[in-house]
mmCIF entry with sequence, helices, sheets and N, C-alpha, C, O atoms, coordinates in Angstrom:
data_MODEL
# 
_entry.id   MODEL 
# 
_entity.id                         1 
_entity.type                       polymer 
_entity.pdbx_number_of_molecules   1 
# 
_entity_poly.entity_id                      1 
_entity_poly.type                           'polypeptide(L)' 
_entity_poly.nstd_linkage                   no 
_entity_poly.nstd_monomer                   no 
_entity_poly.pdbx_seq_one_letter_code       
;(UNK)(UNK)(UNK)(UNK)(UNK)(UNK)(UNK)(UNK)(UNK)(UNK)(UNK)(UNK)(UNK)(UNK)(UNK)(UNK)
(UNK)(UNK)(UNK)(UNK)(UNK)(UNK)(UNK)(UNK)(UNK)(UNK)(UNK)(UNK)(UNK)(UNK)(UNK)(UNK)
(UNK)(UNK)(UNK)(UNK)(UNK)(UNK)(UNK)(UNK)(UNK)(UNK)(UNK)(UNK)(UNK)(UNK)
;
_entity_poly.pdbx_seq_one_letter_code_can   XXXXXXXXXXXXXXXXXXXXXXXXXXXXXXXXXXXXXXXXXXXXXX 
_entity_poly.pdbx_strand_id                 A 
# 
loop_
_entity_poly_seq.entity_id 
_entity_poly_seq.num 
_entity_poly_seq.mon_id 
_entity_poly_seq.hetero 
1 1  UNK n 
1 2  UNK n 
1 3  UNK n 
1 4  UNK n 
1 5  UNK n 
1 6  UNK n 
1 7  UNK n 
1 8  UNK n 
1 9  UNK n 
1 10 UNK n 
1 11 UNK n 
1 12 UNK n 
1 13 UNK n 
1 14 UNK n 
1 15 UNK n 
1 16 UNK n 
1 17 UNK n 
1 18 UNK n 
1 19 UNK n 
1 20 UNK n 
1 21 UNK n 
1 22 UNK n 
1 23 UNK n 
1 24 UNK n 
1 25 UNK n 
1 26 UNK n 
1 27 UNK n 
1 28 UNK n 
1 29 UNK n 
1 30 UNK n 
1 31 UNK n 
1 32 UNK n 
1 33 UNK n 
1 34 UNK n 
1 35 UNK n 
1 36 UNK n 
1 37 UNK n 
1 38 UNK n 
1 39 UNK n 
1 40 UNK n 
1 41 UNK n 
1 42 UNK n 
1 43 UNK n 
1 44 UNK n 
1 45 UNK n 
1 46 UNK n 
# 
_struct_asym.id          A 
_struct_asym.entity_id   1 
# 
_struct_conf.conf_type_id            HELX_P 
_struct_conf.id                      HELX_P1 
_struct_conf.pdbx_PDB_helix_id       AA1 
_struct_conf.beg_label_comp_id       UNK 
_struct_conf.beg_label_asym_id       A 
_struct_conf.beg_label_seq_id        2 
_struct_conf.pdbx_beg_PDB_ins_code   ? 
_struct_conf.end_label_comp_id       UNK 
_struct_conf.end_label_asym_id       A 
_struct_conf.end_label_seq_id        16 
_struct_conf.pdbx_end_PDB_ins_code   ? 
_struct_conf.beg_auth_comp_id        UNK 
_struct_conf.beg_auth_asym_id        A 
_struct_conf.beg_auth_seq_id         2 
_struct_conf.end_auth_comp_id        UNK 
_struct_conf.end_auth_asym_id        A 
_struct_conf.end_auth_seq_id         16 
_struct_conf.pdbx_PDB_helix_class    1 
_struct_conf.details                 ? 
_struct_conf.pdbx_PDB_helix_length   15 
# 
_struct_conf_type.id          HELX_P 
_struct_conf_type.criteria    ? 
_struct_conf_type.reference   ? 
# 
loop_
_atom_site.group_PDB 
_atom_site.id 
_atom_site.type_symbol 
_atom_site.label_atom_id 
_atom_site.label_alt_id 
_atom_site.label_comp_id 
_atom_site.label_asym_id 
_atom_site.label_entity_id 
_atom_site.label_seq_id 
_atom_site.pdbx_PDB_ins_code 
_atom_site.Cartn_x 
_atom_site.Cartn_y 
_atom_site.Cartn_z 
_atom_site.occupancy 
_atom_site.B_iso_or_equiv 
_atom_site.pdbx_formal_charge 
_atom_site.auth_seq_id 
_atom_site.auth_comp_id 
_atom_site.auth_asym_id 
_atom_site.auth_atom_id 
_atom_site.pdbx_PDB_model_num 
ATOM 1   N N  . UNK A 1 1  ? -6.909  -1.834  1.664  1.00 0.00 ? 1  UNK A N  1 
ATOM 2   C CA . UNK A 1 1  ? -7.059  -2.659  2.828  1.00 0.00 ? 1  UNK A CA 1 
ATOM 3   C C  . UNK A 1 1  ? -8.468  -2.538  3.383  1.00 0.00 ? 1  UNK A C  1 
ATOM 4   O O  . UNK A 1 1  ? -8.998  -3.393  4.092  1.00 0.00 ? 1  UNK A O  1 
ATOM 5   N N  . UNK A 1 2  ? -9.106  -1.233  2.938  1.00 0.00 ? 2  UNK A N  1 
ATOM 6   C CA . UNK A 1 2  ? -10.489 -1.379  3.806  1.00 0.00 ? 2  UNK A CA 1 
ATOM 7   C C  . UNK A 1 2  ? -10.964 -2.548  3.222  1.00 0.00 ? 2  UNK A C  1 
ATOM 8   O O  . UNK A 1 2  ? -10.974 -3.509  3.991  1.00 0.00 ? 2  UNK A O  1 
ATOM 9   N N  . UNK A 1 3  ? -11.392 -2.769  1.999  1.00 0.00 ? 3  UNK A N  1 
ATOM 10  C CA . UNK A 1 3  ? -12.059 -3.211  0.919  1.00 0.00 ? 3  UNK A CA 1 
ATOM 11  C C  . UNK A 1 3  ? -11.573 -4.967  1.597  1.00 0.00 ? 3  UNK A C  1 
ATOM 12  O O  . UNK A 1 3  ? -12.153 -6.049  1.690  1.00 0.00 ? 3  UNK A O  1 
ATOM 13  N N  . UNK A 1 4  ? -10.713 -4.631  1.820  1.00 0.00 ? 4  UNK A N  1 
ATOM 14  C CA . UNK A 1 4  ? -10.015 -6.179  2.204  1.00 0.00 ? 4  UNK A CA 1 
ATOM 15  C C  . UNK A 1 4  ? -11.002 -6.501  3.428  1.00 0.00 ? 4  UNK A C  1 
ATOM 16  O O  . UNK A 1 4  ? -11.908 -7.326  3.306  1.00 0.00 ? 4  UNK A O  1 
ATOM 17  N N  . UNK A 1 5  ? -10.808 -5.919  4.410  1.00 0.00 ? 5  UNK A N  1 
ATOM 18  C CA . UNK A 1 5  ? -11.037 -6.225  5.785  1.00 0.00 ? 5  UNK A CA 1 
ATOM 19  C C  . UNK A 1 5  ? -12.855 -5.507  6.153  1.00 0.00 ? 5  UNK A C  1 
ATOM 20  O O  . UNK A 1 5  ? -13.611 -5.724  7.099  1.00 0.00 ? 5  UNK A O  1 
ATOM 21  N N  . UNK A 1 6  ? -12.976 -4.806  5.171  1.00 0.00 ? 6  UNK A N  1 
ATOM 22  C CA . UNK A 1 6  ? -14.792 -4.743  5.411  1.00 0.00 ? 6  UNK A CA 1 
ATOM 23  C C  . UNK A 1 6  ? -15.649 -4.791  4.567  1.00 0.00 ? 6  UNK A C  1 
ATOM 24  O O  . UNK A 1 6  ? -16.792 -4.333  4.567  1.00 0.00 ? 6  UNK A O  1 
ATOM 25  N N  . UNK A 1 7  ? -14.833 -5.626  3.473  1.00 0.00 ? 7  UNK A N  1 
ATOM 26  C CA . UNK A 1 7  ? -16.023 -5.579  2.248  1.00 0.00 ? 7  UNK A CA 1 
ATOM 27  C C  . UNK A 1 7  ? -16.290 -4.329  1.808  1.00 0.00 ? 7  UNK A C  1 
ATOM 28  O O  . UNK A 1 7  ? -16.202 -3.219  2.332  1.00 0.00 ? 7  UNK A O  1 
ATOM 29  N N  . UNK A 1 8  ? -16.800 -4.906  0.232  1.00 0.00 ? 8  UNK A N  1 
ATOM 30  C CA . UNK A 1 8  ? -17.106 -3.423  -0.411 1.00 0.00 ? 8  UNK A CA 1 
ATOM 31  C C  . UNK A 1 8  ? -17.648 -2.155  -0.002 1.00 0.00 ? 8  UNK A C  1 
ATOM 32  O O  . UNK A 1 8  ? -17.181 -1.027  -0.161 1.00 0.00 ? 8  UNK A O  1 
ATOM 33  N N  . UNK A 1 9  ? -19.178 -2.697  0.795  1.00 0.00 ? 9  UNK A N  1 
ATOM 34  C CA . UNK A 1 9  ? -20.087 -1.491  1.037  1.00 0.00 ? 9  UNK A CA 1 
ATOM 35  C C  . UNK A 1 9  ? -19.393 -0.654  1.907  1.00 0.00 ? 9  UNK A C  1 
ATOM 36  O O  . UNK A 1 9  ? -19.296 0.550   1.669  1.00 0.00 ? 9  UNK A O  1 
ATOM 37  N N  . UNK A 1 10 ? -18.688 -1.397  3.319  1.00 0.00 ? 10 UNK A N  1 
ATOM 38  C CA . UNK A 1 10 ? -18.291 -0.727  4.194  1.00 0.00 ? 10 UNK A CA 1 
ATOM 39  C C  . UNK A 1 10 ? -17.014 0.369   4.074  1.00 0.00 ? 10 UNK A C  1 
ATOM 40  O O  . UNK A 1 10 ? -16.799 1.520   4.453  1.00 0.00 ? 10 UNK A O  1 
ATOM 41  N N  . UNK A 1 11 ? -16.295 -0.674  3.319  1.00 0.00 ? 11 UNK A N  1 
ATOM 42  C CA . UNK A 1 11 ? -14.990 -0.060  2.725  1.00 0.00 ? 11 UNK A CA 1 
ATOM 43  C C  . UNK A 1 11 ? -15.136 1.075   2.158  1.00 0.00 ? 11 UNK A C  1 
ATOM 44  O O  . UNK A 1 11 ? -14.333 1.935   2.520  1.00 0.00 ? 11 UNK A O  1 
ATOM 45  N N  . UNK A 1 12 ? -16.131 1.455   1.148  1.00 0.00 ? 12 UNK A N  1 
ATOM 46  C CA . UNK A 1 12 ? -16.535 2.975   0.670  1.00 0.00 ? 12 UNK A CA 1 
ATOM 47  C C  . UNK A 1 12 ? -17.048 3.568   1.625  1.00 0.00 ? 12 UNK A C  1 
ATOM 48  O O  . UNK A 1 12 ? -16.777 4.743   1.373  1.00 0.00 ? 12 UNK A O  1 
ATOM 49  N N  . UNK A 1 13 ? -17.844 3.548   2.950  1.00 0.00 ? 13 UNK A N  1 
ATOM 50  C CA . UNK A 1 13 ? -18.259 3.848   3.522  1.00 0.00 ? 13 UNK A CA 1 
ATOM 51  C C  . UNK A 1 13 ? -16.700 4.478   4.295  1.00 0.00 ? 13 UNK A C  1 
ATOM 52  O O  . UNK A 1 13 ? -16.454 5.671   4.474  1.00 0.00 ? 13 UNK A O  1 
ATOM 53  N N  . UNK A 1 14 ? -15.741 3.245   4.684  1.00 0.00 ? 14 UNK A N  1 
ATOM 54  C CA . UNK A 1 14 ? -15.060 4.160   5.417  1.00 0.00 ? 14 UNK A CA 1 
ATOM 55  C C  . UNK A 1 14 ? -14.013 5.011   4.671  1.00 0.00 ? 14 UNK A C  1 
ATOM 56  O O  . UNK A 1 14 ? -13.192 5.637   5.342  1.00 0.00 ? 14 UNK A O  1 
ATOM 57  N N  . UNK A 1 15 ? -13.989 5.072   3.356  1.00 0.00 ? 15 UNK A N  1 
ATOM 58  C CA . UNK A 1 15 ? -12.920 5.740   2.602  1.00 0.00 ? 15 UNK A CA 1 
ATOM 59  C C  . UNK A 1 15 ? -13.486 6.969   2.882  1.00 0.00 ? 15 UNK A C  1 
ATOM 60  O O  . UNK A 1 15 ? -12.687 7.858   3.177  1.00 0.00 ? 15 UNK A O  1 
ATOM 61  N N  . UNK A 1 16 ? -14.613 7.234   2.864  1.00 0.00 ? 16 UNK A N  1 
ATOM 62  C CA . UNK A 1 16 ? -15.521 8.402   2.320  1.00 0.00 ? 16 UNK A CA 1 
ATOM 63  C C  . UNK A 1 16 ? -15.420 9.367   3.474  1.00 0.00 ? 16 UNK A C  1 
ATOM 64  O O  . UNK A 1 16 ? -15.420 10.592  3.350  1.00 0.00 ? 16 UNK A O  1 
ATOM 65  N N  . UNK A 1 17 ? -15.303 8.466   5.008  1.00 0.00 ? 17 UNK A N  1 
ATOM 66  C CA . UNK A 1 17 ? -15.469 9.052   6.254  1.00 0.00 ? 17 UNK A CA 1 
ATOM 67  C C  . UNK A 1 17 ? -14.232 9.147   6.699  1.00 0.00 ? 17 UNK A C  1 
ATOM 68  O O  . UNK A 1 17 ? -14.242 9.142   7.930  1.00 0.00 ? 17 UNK A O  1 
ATOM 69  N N  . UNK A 1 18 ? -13.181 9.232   6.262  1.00 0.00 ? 18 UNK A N  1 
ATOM 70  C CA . UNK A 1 18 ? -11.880 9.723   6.143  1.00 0.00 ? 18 UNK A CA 1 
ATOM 71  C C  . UNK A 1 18 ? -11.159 9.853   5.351  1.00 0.00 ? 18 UNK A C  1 
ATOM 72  O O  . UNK A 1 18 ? -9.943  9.787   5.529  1.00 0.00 ? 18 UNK A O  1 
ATOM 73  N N  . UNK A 1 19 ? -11.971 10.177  3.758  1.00 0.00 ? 19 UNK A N  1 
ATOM 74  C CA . UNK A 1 19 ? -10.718 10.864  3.244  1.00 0.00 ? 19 UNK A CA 1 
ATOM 75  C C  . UNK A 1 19 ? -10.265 12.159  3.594  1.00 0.00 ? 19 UNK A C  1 
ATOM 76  O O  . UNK A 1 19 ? -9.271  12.341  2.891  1.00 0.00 ? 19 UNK A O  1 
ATOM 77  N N  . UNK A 1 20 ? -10.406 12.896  4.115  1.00 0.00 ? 20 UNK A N  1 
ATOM 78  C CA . UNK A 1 20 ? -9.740  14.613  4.759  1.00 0.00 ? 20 UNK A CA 1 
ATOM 79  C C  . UNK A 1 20 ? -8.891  14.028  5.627  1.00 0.00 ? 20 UNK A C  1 
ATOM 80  O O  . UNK A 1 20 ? -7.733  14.246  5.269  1.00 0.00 ? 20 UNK A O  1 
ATOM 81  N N  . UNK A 1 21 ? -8.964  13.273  6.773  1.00 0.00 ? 21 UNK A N  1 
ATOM 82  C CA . UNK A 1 21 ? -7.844  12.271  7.070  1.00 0.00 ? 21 UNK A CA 1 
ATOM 83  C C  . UNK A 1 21 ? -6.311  11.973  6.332  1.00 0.00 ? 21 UNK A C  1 
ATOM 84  O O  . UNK A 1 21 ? -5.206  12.413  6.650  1.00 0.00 ? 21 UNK A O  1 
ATOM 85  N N  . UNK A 1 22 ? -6.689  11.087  5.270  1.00 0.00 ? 22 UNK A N  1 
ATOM 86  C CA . UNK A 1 22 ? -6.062  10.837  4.421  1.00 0.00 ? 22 UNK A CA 1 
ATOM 87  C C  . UNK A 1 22 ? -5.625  11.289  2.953  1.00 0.00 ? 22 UNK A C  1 
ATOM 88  O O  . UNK A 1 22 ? -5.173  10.516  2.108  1.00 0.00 ? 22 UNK A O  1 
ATOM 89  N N  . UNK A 1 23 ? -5.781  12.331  2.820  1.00 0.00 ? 23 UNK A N  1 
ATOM 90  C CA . UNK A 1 23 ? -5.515  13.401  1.808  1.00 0.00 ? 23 UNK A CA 1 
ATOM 91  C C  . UNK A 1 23 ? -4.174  13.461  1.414  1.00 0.00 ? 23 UNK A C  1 
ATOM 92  O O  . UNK A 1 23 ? -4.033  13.720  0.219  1.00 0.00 ? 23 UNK A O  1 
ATOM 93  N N  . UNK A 1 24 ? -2.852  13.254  2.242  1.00 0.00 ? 24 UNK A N  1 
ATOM 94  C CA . UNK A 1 24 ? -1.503  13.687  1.951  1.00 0.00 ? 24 UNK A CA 1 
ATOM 95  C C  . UNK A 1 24 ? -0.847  11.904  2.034  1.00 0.00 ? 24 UNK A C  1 
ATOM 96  O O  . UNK A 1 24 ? 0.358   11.653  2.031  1.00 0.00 ? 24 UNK A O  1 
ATOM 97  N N  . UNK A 1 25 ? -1.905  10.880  2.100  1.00 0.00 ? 25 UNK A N  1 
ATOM 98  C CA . UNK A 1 25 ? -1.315  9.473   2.349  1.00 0.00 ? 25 UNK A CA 1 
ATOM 99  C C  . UNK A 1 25 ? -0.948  9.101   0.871  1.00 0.00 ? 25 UNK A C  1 
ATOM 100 O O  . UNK A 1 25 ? -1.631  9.326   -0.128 1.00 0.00 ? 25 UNK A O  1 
ATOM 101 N N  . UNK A 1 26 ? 0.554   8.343   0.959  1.00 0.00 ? 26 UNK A N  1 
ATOM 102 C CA . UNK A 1 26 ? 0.786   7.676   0.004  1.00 0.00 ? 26 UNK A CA 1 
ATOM 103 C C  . UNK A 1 26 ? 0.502   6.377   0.390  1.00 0.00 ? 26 UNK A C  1 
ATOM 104 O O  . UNK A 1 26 ? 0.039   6.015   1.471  1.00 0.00 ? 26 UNK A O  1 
ATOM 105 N N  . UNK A 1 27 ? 1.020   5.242   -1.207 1.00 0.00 ? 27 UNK A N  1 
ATOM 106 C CA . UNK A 1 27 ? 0.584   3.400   -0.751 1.00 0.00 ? 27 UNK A CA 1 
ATOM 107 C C  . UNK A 1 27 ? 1.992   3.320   -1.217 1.00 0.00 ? 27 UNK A C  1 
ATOM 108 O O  . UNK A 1 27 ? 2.336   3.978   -2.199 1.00 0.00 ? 27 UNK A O  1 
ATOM 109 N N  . UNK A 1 28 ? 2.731   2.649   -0.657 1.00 0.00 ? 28 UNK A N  1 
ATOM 110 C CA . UNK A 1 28 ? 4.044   1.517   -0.998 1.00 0.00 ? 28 UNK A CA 1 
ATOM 111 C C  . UNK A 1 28 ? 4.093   0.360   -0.996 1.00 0.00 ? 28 UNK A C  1 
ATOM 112 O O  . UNK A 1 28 ? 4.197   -0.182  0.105  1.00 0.00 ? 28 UNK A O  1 
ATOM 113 N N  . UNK A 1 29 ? 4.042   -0.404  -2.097 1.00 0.00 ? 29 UNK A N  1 
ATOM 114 C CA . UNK A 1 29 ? 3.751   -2.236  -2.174 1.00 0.00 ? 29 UNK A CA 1 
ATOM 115 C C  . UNK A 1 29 ? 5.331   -2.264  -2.097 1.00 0.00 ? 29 UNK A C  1 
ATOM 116 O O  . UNK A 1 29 ? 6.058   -1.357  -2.501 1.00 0.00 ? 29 UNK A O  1 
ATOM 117 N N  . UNK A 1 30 ? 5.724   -3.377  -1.549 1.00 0.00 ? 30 UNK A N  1 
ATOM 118 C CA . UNK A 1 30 ? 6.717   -3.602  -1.873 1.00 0.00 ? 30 UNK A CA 1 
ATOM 119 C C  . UNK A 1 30 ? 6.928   -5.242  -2.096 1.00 0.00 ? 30 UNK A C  1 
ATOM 120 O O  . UNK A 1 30 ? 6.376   -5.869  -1.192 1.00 0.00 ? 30 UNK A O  1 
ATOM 121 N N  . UNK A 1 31 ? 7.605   -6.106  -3.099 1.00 0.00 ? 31 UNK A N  1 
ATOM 122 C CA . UNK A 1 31 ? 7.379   -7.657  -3.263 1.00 0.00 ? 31 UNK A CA 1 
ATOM 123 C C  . UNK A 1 31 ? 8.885   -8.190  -3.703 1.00 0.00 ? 31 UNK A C  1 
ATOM 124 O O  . UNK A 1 31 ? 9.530   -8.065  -4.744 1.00 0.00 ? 31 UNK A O  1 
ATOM 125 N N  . UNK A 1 32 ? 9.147   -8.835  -2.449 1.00 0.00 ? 32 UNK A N  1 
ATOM 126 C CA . UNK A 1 32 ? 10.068  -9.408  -1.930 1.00 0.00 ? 32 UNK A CA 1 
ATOM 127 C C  . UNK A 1 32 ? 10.738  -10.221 -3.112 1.00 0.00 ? 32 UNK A C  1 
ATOM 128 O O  . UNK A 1 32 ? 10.068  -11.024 -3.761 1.00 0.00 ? 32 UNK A O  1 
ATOM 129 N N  . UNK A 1 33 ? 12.269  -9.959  -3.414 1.00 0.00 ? 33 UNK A N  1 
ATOM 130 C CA . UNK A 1 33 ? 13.143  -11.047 -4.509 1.00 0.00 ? 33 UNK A CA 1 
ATOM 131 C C  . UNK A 1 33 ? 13.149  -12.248 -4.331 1.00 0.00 ? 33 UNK A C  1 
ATOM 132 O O  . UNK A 1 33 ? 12.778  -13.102 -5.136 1.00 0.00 ? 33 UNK A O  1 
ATOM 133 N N  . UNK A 1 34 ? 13.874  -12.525 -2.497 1.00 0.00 ? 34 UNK A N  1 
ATOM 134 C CA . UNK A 1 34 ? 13.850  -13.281 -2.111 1.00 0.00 ? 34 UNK A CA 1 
ATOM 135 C C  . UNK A 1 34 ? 13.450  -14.056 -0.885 1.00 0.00 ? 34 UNK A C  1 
ATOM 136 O O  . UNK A 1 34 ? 13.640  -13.266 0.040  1.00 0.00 ? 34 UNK A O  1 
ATOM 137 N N  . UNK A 1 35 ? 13.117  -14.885 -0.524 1.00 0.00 ? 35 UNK A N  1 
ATOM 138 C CA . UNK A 1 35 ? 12.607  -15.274 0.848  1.00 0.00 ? 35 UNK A CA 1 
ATOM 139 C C  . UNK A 1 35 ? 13.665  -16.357 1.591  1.00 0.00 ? 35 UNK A C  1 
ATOM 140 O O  . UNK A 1 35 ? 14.441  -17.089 0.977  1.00 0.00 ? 35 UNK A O  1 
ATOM 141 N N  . UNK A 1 36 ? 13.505  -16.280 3.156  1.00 0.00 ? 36 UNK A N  1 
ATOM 142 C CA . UNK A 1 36 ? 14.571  -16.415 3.458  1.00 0.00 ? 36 UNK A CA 1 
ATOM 143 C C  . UNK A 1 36 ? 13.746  -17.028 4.839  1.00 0.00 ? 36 UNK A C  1 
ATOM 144 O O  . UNK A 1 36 ? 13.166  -16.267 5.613  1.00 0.00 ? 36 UNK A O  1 
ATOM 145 N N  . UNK A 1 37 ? 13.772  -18.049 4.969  1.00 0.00 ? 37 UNK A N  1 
ATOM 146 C CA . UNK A 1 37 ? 12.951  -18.679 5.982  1.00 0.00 ? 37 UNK A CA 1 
ATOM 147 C C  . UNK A 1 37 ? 14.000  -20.027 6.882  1.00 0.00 ? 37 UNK A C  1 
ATOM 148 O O  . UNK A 1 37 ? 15.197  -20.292 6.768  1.00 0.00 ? 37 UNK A O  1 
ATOM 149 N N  . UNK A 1 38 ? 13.086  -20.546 7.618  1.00 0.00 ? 38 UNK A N  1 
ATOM 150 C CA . UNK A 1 38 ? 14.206  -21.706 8.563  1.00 0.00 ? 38 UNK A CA 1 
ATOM 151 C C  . UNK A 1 38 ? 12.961  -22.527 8.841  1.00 0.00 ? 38 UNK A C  1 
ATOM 152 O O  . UNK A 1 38 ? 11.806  -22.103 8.859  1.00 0.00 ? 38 UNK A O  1 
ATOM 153 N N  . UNK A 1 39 ? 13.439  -23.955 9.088  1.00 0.00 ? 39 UNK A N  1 
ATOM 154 C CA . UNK A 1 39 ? 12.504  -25.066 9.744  1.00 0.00 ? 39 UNK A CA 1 
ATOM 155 C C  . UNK A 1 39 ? 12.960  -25.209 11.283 1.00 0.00 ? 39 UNK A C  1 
ATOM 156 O O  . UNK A 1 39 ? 14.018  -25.836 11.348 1.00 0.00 ? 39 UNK A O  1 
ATOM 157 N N  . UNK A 1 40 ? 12.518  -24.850 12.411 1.00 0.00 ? 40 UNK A N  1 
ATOM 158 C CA . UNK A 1 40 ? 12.813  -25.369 13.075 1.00 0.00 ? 40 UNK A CA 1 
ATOM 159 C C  . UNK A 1 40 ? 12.293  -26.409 14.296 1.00 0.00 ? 40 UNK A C  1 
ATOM 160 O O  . UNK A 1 40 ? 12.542  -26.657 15.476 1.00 0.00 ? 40 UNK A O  1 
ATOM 161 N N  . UNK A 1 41 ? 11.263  -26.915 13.041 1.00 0.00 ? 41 UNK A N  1 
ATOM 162 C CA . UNK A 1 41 ? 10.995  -28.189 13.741 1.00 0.00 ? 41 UNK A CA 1 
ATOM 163 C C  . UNK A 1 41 ? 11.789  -29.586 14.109 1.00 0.00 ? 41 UNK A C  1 
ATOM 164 O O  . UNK A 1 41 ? 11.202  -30.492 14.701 1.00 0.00 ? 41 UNK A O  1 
ATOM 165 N N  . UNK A 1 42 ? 12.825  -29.664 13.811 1.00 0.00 ? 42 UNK A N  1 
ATOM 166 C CA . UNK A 1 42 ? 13.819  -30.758 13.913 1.00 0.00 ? 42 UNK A CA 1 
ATOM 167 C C  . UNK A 1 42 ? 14.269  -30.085 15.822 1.00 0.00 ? 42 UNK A C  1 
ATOM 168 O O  . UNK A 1 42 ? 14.090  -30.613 16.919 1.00 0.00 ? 42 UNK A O  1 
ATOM 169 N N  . UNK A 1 43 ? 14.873  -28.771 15.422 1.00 0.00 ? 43 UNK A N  1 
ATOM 170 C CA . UNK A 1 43 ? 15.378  -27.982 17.247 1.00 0.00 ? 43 UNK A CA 1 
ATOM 171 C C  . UNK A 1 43 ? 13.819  -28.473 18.174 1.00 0.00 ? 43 UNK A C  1 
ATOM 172 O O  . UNK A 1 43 ? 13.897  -29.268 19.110 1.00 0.00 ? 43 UNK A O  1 
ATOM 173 N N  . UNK A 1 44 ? 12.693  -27.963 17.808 1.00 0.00 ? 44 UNK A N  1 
ATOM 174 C CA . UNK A 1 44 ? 11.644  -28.604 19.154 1.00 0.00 ? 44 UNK A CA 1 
ATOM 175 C C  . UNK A 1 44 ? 10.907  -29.658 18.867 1.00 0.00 ? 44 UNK A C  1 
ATOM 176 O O  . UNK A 1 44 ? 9.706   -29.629 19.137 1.00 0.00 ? 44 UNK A O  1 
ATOM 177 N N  . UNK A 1 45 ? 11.397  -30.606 18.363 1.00 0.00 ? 45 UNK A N  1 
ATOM 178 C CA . UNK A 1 45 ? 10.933  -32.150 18.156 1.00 0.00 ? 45 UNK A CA 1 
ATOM 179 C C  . UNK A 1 45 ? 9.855   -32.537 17.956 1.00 0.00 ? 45 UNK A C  1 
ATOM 180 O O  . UNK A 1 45 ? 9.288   -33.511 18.452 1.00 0.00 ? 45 UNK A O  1 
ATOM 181 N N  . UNK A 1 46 ? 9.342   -31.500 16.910 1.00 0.00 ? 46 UNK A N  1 
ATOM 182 C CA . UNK A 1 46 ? 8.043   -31.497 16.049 1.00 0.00 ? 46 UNK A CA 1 
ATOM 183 C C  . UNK A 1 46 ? 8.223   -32.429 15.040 1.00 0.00 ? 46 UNK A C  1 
ATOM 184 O O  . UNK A 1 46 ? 7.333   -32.623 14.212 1.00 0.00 ? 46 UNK A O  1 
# 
Protein backbone atom coordinates (compact mmCIF):
# COMPACT_ATOMS: atom_id res chain seq x y z
CA UNK A 1 0.00 0.00 0.00
CA UNK A 2 2.82 2.47 0.54
CA UNK A 3 4.03 1.94 -2.99
CA UNK A 4 0.36 2.47 -3.91
CA UNK A 5 -0.33 5.70 -2.17
CA UNK A 6 3.37 7.34 -2.36
CA UNK A 7 5.01 6.10 -5.18
CA UNK A 8 8.07 4.23 -5.40
CA UNK A 9 10.75 6.56 -3.96
CA UNK A 10 8.67 7.46 -1.03
CA UNK A 11 7.24 4.13 -0.40
CA UNK A 12 10.90 2.71 0.27
CA UNK A 13 11.53 5.57 2.08
CA UNK A 14 8.66 4.83 4.35
CA UNK A 15 9.12 0.99 4.55
CA UNK A 16 12.63 1.62 5.66
CA UNK A 17 11.43 4.21 8.44
CA UNK A 18 9.27 1.67 9.94
CA UNK A 19 10.22 -1.48 9.47
CA UNK A 20 11.08 -2.15 13.49
CA UNK A 21 7.47 -0.97 13.60
CA UNK A 22 6.40 -3.56 11.49
CA UNK A 23 8.49 -6.55 12.10
CA UNK A 24 5.71 -9.06 13.57
CA UNK A 25 3.00 -7.62 10.65
CA UNK A 26 1.38 -10.08 8.54
CA UNK A 27 -0.64 -9.20 4.79
CA UNK A 28 -4.11 -10.98 4.22
CA UNK A 29 -5.59 -10.51 0.60
CA UNK A 30 -8.63 -11.75 0.60
CA UNK A 31 -10.89 -11.93 -3.10
CA UNK A 32 -14.35 -12.14 -2.88
CA UNK A 33 -16.50 -15.43 -4.71
CA UNK A 34 -19.22 -13.48 -4.82
CA UNK A 35 -20.62 -9.97 -5.00
CA UNK A 36 -23.71 -8.99 -3.78
CA UNK A 37 -24.83 -5.48 -4.52
CA UNK A 38 -28.48 -3.51 -4.97
CA UNK A 39 -29.64 -0.58 -7.35
CA UNK A 40 -31.33 1.71 -5.56
CA UNK A 41 -31.90 4.18 -7.86
CA UNK A 42 -35.47 3.30 -8.89
CA UNK A 43 -36.31 3.87 -4.39
CA UNK A 44 -34.72 7.77 -4.85
CA UNK A 45 -35.85 8.58 -8.34
CA UNK A 46 -32.57 8.69 -9.91
Amino acid sequence: MAYRYLGEQLGDWYLQATAAENANAILVTLAPERWFSADFAQMTGR
